[in-house]
VOPAGU-2260 file (C-alpha; in pm, 1 decimal, decimal comma):
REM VOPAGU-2260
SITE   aa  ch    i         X         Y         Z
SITE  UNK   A    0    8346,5    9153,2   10617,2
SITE  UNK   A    1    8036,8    8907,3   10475,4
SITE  UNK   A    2    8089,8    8565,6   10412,3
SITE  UNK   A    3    7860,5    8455,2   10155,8
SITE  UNK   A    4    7741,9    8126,0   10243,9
SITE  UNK   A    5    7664,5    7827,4    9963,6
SITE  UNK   A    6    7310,3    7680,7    9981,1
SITE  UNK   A    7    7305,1    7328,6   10039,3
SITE  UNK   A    8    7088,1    7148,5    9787,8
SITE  UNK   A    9    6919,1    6921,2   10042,8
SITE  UNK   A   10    6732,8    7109,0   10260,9
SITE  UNK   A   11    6809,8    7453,8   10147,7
SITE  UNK   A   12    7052,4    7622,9   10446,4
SITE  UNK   A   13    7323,1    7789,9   10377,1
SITE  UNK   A   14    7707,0    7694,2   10448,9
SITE  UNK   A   15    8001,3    7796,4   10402,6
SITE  UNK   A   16    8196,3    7747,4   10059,4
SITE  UNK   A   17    8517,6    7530,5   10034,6
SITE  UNK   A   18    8596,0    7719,4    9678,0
SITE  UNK   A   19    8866,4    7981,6    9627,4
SITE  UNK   A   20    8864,8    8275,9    9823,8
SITE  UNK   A   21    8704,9    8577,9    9615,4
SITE  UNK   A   22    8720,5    8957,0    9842,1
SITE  UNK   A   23    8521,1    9209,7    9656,5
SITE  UNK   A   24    8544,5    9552,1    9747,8
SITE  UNK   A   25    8320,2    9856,1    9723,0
SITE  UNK   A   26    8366,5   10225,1    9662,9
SITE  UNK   A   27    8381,0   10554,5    9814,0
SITE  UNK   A   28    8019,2   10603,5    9986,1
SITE  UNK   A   29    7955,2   10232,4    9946,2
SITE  UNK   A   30    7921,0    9949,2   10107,4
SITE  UNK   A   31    7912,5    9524,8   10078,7
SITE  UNK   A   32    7516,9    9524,5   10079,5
SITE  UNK   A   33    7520,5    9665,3    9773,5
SITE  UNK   A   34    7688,7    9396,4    9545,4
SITE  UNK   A   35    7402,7    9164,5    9657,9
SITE  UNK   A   36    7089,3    9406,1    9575,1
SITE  UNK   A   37    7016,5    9275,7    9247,7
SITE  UNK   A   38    6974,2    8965,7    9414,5
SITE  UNK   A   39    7062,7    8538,8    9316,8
SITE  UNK   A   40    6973,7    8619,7    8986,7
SITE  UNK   A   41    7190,8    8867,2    8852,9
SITE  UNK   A   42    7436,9    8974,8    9127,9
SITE  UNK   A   43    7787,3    8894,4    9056,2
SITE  UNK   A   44    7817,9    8796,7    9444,7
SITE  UNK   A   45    7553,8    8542,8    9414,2
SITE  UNK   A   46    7668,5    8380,4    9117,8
SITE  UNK   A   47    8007,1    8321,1    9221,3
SITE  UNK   A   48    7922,5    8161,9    9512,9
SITE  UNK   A   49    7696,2    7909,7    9296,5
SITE  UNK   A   50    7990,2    7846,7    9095,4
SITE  UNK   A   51    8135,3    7706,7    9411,1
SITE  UNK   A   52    8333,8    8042,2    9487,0
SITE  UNK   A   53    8408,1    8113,4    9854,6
SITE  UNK   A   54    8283,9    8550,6    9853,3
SITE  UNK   A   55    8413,5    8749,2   10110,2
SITE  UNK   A   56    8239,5    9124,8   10104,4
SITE  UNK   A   57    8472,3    9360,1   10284,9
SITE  UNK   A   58    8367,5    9673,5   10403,2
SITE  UNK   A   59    8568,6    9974,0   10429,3
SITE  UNK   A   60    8639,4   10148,2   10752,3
SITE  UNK   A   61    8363,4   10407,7   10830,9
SITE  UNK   A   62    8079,8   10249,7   10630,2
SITE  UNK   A   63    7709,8   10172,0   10810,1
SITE  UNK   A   64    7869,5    9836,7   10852,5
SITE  UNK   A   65    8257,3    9947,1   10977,5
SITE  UNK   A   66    8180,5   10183,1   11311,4
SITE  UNK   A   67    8381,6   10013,5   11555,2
SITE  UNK   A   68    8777,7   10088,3   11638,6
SITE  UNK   A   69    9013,0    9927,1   11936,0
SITE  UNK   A   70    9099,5   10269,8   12063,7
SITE  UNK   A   71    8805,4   10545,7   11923,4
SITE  UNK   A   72    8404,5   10558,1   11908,5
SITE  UNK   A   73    8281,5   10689,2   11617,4
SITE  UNK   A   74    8183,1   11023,7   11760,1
SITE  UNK   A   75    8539,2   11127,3   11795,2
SITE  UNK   A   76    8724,0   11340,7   11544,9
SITE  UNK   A   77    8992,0   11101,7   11557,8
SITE  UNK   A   78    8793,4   10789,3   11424,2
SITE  UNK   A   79    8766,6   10989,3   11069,2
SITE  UNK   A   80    9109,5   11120,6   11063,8
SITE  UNK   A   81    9245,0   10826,3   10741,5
SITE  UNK   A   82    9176,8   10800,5   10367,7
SITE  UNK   A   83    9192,4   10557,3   10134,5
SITE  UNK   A   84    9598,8   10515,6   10182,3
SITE  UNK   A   85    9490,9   10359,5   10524,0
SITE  UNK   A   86    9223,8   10156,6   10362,5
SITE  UNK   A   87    9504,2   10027,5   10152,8
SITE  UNK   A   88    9787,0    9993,9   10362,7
SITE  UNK   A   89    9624,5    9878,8   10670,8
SITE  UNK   A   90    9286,2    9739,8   10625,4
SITE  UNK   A   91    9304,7    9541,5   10297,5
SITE  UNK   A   92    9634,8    9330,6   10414,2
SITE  UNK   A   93    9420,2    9290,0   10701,8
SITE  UNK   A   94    9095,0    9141,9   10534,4
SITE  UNK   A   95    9333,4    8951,5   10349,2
SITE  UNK   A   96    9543,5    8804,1   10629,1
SITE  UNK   A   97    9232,9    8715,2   10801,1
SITE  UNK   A   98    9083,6    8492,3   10478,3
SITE  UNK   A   99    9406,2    8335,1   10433,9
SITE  UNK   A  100    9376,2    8242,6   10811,3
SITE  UNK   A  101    9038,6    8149,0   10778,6
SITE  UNK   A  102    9078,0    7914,8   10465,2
SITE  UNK   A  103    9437,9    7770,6   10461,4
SITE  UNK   A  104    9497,8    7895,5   10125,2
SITE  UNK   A  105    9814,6    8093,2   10002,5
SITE  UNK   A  106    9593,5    8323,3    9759,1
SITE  UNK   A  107    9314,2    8490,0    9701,7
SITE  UNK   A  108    9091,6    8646,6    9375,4
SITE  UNK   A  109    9069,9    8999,8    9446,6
SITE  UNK   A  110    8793,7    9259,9    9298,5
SITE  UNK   A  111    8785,8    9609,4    9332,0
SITE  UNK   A  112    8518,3    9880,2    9247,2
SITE  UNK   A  113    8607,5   10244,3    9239,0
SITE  UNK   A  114    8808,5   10347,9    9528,1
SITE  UNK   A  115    8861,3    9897,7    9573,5
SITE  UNK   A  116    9072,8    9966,9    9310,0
SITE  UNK   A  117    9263,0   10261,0    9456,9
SITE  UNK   A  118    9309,0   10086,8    9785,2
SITE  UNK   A  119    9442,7    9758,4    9591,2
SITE  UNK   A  120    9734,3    9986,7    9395,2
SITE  UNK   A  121    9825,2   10132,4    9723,9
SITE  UNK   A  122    9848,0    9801,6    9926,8
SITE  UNK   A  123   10089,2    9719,1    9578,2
SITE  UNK   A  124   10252,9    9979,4    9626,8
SITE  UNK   A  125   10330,7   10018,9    9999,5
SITE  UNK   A  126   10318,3    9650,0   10078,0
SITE  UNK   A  127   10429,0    9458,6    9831,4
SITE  UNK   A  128   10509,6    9180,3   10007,1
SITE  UNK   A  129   10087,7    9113,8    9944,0
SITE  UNK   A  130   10159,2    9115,0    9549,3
SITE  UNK   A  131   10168,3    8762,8    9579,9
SITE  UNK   A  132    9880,3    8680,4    9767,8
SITE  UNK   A  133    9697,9    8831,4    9493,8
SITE  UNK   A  134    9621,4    8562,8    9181,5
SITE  UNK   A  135    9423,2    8826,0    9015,5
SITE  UNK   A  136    9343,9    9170,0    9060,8
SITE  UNK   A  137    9053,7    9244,0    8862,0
SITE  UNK   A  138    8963,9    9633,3    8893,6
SITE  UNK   A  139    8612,7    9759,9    8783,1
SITE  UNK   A  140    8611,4   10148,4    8705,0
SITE  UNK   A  141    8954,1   10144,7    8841,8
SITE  UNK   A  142    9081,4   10499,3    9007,2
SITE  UNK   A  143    9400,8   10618,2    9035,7
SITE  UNK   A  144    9470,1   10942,0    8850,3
SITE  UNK   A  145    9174,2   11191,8    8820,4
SITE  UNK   A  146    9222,0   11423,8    8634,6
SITE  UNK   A  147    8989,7   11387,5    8352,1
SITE  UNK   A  148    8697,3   11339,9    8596,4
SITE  UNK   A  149    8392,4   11534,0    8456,1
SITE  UNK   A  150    8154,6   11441,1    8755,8
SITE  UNK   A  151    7994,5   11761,2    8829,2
SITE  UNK   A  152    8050,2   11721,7    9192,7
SITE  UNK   A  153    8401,1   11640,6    9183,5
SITE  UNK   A  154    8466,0   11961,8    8933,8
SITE  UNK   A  155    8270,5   12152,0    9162,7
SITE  UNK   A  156    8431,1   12059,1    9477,9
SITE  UNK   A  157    8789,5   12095,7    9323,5
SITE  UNK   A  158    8726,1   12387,4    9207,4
SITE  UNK   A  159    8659,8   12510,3    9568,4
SITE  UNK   A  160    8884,4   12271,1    9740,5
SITE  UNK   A  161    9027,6   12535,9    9943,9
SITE  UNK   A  162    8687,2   12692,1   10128,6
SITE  UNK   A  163    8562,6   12353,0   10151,9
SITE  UNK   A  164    8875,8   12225,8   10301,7
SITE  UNK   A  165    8861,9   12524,4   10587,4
SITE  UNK   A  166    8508,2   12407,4   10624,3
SITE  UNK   A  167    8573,3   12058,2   10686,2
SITE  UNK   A  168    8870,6   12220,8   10953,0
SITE  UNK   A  169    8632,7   12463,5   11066,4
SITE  UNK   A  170    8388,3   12278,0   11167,9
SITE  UNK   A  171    8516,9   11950,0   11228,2
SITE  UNK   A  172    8301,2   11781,4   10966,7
SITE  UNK   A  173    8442,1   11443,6   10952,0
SITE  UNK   A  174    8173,9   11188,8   10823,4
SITE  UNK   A  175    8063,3   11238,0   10510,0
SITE  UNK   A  176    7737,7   11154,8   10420,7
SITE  UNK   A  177    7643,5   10940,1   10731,7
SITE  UNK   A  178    7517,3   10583,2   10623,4
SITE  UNK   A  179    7379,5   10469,0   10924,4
SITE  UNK   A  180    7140,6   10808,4   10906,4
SITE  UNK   A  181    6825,1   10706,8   10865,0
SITE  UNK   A  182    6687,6   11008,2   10807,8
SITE  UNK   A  183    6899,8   11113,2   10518,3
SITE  UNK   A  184    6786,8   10814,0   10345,0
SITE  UNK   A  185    6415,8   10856,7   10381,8
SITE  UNK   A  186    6499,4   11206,5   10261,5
SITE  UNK   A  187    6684,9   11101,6    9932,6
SITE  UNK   A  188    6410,7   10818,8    9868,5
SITE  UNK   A  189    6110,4   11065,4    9902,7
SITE  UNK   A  190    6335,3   11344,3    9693,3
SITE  UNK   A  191    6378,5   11108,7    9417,6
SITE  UNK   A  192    6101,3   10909,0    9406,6
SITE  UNK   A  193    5955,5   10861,6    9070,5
SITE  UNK   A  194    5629,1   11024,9    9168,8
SITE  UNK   A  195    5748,3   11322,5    9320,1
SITE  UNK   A  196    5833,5   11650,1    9120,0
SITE  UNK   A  197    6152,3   11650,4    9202,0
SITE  UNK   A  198    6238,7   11298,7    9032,4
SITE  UNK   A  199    6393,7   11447,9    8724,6
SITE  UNK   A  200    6634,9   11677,4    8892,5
SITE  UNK   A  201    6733,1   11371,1    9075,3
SITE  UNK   A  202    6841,6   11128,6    8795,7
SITE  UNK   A  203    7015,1   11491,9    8613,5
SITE  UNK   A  204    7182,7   11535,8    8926,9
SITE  UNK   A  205    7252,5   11106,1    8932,8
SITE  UNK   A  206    7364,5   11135,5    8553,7
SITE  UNK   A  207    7545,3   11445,5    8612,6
SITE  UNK   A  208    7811,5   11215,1    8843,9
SITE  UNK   A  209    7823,8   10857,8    8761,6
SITE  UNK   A  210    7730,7   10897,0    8367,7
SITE  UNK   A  211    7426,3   10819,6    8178,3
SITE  UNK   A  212    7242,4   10457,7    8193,7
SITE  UNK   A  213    6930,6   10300,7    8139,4
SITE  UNK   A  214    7064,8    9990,3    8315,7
SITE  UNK   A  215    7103,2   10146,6    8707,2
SITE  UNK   A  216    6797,6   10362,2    8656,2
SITE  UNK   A  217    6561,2   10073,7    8621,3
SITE  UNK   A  218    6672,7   10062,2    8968,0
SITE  UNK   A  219    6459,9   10262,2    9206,3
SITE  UNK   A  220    6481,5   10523,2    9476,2
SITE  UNK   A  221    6327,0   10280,9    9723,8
SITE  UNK   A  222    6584,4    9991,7    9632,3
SITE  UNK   A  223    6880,8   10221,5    9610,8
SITE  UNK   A  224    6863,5   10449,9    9857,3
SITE  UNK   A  225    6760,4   10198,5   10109,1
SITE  UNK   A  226    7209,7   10116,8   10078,7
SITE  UNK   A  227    7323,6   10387,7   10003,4
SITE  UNK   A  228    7493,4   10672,2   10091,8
SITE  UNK   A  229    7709,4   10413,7   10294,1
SITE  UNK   A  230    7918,8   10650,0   10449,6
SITE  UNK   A  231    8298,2   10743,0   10444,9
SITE  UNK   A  232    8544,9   10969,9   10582,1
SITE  UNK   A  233    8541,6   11370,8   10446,5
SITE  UNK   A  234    8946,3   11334,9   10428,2
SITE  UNK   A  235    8851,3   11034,8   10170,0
SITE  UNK   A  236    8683,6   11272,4    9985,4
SITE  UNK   A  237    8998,4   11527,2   10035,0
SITE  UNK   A  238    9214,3   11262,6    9895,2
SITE  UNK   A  239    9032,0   11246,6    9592,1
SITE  UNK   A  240    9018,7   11636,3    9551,2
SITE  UNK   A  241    9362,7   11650,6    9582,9
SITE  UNK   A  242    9456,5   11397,5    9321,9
SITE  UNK   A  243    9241,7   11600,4    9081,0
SITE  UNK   A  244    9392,0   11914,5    9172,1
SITE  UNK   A  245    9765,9   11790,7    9178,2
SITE  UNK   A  246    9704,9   11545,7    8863,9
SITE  UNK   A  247    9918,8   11290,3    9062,8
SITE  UNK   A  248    9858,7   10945,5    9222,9
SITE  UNK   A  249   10026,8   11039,0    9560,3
SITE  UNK   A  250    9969,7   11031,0    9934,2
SITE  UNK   A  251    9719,9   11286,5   10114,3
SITE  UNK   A  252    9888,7   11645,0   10120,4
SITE  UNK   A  253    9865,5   11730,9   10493,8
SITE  UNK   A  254   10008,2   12075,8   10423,6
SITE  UNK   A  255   10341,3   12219,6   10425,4
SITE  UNK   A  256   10508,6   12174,9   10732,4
SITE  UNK   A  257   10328,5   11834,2   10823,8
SITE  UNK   A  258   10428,4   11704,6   10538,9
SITE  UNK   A  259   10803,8   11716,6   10613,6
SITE  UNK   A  260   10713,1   11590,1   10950,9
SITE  UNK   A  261   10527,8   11319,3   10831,6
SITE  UNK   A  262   10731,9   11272,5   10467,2
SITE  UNK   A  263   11020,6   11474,0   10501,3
SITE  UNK   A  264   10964,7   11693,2   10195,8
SITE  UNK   A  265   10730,8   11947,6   10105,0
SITE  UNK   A  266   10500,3   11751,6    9882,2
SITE  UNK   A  267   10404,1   11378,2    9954,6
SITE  UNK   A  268   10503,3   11045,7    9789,4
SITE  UNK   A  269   10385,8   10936,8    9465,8
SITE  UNK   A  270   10242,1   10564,1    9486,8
SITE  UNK   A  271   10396,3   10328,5    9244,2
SITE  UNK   A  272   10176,1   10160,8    8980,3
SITE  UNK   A  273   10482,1    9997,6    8813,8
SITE  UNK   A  274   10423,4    9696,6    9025,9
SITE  UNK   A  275   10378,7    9303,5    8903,2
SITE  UNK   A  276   10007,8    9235,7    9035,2
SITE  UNK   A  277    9841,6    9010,5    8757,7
SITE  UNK   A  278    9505,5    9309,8    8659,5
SITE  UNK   A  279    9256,5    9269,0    8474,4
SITE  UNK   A  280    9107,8    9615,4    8361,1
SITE  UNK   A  281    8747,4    9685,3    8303,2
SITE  UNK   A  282    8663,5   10044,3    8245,2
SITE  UNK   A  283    8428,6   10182,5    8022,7
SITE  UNK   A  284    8312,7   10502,8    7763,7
SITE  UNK   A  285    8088,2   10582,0    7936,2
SITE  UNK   A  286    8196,3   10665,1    8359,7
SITE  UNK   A  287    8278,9   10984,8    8445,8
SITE  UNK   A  288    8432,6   10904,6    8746,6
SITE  UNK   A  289    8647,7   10650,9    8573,5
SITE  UNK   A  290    8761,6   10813,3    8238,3
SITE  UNK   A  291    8855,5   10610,8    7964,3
SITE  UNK   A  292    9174,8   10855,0    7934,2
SITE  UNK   A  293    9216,5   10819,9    8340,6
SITE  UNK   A  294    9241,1   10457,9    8295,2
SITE  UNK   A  295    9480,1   10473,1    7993,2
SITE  UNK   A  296    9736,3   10642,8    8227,9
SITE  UNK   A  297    9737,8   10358,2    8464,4
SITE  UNK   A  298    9718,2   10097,9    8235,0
SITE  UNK   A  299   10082,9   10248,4    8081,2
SITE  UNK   A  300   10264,3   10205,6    8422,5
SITE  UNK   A  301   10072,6    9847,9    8532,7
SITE  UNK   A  302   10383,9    9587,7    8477,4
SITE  UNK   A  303   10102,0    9290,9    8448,5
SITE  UNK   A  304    9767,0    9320,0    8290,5
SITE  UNK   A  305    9640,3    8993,9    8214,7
SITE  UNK   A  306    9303,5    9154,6    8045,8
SITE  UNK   A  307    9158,6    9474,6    7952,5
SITE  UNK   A  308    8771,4    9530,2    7881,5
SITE  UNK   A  309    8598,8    9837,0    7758,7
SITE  UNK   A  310    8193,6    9837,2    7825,3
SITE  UNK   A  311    7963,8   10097,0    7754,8
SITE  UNK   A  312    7856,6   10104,8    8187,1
SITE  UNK   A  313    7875,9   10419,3    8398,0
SITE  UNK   A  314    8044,2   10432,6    8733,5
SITE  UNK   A  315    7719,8   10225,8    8936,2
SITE  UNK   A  316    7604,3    9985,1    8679,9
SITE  UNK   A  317    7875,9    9758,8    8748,4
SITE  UNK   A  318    7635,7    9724,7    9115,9
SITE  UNK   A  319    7296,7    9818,2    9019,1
SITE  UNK   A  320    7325,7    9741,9    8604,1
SITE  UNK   A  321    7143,6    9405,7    8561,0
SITE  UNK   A  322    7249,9    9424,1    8168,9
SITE  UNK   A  323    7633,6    9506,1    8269,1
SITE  UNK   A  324    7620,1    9231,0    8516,6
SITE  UNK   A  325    7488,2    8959,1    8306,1
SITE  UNK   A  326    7761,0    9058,5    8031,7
SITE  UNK   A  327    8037,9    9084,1    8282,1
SITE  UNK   A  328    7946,1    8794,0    8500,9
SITE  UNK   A  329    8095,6    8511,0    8227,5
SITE  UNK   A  330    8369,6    8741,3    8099,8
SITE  UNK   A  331    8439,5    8798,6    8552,6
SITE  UNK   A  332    8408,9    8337,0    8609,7
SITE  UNK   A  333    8647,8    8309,8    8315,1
SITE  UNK   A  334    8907,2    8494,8    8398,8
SITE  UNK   A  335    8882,8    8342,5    8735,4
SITE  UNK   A  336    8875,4    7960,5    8585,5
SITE  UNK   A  337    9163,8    8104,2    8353,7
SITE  UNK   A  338    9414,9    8253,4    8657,4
């Protein structure tokens, strides 16, 4: 995790905030850098910490930042064998445990991006006991069913779950889109680059995924790619997959037989949204990895939305968006004031 630090008006150095504890949490291929790229001025990160916030940035296991385990190295198969149920049930209580250790308060302000969301409704739903740690849960492009997903990658991918599944088996391809590969990310910033040919099969392809914006395009390939990829787990990527495929919000589907070893049943558990965290939704029109129909679904099981929000932002503006973030950014400090 990154502990923003709260600039001291005298001379300028930074140190730590006495404020409420704030985690935010990234998505799938993501990591904590990124909330801070748009930088003091517009970054959500920043400004909560001038509010007097104290921002914790967690970063999920297998990220450019998250590469180190008590038992495995990273170049072992079994260092990439979780999803995001272990990001959920394991790692979250953990970041959370730790801030509550580290500040001597009860509760913490929790927000989620993408898969932060997913994670959050599985730690609800496995552990509740961490319900009430939680003052407010406050989801951005929340993810939990997928069905509706028009991202051309995820339809394409789902569509051939099965060959890319014996692939990933085949070859033991466990890390998906390395993030501490340097070379992939000189090759996605000189492949999209605005003055190479290529540039306008690159922000098709970008559109094609996340949804259209002018807001996160005024970002460019230099700035972005310089984060991300971040890196994840291929049997994240699975887990998705098979939520789209099954149309449930369950547990990752190791197969048959290890499932009633693992389960005891065929298929495996659904998680349970109907839980009591205090959410506050903010989807949008306009995400295709986030469906405005997706997020319906969850908000009708959610036992305690405080707030729902509908923007216009696709899936990375709520990062990269300068507009999204300077429209979310007092709607985000007063539900935080309010809860």
């Amino acid at each position: 995790m990154f502990r923003i630090g709260r600039r001291s008006s005298q001379n300028g150095t930074s140190t730590s905030a006495n404020g409420s504890p704030v985690l935010i949490v990234h998505g799938f291929l993501s990591n904590a850098y990124d909330w801070l790229l748009l930088g003091p001025g517009d970054s959500l990160a920043y400004k909560l910490v001038d509010q007097g916030y104290d921002v914790w940035l967690g970063n999920c296991r297998g990220n450019k930042y998250s590469r180190k385990h008590v038992k495995y190295d990273p170049e072992e198969p079994p260092f990439w064998r979780f999803s995001f149920h272990e990001i959920g049930y394991y790692d979250l209580p953990a970041k959370i445990d730790f801030i509550l250790n580290q500040t001597g308060y009860k509760s913490i302000y929790y927000i989620g991006h993408s898969q932060g969301t997913t994670s959050m409704f599985i730690t609800a739903s496995e552990r509740p006991e961490y319900i009430k740690t939680i003052r407010l849960f406050i989801a951005f492009a929340p993810v939990a069913f997928t069905k509706s997903m028009p991202a051309l990658m995820a339809e394409l991918l789902a569509t051939f779950y099965k060959p890319f599944e014996w692939f990933v088996y085949m070859f033991d391809y466990q890390e998906f889109l390395p993030g501490a590969h340097e070379v992939q990310h000189k090759v996605l910033r000189l492949f999209c680059d605005e003055n190479m040919p290529f540039a306008n099969l690159c922000r098709t392809f970008f559109r094609a995924n996340v949804g259209y914006s002018v807001d996160s395009e005024s970002f460019t390939a230099q700035q972005l790619f310089n984060s991300a990829p971040g890196g994840a787990s291929t049997h994240q990527l699975l887990h998705f997959l098979q939520t789209k495929r099954s149309d449930k919000f369950c547990q990752y589907d190791y197969g048959f037989m290890t499932n009633y070893i693992k389960y005891g049943k065929s298929r495996p558990p659904d998680y349970n949204l109907k839980t009591t965290i205090p959410t506050a939704l903010i989807y949008s029109n306009n995400d295709w990895l986030s469906t405005e129909q997706d997020v319906k679904r969850i908000s009708a099981q959610l036992k305690n939305i405080k707030f729902r929000y509908k923007s216009h932002a696709n899936h990375v503006d709520y990062l990269f968006g300068r507009r999204t973030n300077r429209i979310l950014t007092p709607i985000i400090t007063k539900l935080l004031r309010a809860n």
